[in-house]
N, C-alpha and C positions, 0 to 999 in steps of 0.2 A: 504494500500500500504506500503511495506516494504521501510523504507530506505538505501540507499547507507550503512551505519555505519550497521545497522542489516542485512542486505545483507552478509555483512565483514565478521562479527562478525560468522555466520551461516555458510559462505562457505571459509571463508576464509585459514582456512585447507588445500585448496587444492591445493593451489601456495607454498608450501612449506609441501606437503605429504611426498618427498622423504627426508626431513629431522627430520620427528618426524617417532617413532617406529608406530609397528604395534598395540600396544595397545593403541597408542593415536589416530591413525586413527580409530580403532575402536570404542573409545570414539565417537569422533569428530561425525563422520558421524553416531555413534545410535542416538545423539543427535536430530538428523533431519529425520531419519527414520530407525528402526531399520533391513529392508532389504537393506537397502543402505550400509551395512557395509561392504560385503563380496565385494561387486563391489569396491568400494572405494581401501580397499585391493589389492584386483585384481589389479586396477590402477595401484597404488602405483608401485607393483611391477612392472608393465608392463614400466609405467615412470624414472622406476631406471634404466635399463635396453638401454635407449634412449643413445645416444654421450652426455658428456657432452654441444656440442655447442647447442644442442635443447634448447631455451630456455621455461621452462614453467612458467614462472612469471605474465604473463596474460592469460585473458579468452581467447580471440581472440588465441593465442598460445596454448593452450590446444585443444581449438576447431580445429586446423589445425592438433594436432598431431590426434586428433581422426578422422578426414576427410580426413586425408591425408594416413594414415596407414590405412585405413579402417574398423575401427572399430565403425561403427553407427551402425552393429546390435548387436554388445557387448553391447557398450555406449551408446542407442537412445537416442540422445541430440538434442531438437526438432531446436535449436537455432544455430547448426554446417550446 
């Protein structure tokens, strides 16, 4: 079982995608799987893109923007 801290450490990237470039997202996310990159990406740009008042700083918030925009067949995120 993963911890909280290696949880972090692994995804944590993603609360703050729209402020690292695109080669550290691509970093980040080969890191955990290397077809996970282009989506990741994808995100990214898609989350730059959002009002600033969107907040995406937590999980619950990412999952509303992906639930709420409709993008579960882009993003299948079994947990949204």
């Amino acid at each position: 079982m993963m911890s909280y801290e290696n949880i972090n450490t692994s995804f944590g990237f993603l609360f703050n995608t729209t402020e690292l470039s695109v080669l550290e997202v691509r970093q980040k996310a080969g890191e955990l799987q290397k077809s996970f990159m282009n989506e990741c990406i994808h995100f990214r740009g898609y989350l730059k893109g959002l009002p600033e008042s969107v907040s995406i700083k937590l999980v619950l918030y990412l999952c509303r923007v992906i639930k709420d925009d409709n993008l579960l067949d882009i993003y299948p995120i079994p947990i949204c």
